[in-house]
C-alpha positions in Angstrom: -141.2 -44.2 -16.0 -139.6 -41.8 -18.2 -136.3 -40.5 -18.3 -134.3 -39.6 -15.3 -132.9 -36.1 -14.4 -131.0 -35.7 -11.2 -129.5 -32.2 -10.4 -126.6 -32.7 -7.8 -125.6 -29.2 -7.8 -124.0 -26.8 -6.1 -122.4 -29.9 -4.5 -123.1 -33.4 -4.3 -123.8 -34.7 -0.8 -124.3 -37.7 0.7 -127.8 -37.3 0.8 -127.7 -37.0 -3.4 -125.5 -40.3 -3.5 -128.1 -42.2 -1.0 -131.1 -40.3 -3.6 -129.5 -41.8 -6.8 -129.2 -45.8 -4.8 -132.5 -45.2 -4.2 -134.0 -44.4 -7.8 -131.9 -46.9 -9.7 -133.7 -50.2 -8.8 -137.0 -48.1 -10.4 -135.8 -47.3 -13.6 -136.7 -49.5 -16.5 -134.2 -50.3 -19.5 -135.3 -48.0 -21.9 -134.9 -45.3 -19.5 -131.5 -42.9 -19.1 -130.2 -41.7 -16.1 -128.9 -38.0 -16.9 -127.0 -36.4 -13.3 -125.9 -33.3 -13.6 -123.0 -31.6 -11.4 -121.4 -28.5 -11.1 -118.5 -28.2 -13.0 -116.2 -27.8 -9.8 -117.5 -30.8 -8.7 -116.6 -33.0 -11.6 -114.0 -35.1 -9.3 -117.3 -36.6 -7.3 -118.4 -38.2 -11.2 -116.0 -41.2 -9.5 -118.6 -41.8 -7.0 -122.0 -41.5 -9.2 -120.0 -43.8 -12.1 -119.6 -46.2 -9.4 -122.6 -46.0 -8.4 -124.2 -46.4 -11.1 -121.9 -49.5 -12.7 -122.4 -51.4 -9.4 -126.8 -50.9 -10.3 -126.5 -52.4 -13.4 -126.0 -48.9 -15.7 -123.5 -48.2 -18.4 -122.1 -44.3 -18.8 -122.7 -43.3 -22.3 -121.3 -40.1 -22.0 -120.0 -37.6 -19.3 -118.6 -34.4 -19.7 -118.5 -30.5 -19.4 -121.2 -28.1 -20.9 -120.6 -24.6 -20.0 -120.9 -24.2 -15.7 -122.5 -27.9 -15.3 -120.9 -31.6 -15.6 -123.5 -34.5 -17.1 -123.5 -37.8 -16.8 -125.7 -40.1 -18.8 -125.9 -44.0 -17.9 -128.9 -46.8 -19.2 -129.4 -49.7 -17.6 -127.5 -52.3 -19.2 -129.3 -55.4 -20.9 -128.4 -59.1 -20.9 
């Protein structure tokens, strides 16, 4: 499938949360997950990290980049 880009911004919604639930089950494991979020809206990273732990994905990284917050998660392997 290819890597993942999701762009949550200006704010993340409910409608972005249902999105990313959605497209986790479709990724395969050498894919990453990169969701991006406006800065001001780093507090919501809580609620994508949770998503994403509770579909089997680990965070790598997260963190601020100018105006945008990133999250990066692959899908963990047993």
């Amino acid at each position: 499938m290819g890597d993942i880009y999701l762009d949550f911004r200006p704010e993340v919604t409910e409608s972005h949360l249902e999105s990313l639930e959605r497209t986790l089950p479709g990724i395969k494991g050498d894919d990453y997950v990169m969701v991006i979020l406006d800065k001001e809206e780093a507090h919501e990273a809580k609620n994508v990290r949770k998503i994403l732990l509770q579909n089997g994905f680990e965070v790598s990284s997260q963190g601020a980049l100018g105006t945008e917050f990133a999250l990066t998660a692959k899908r963990l392997l047993h």
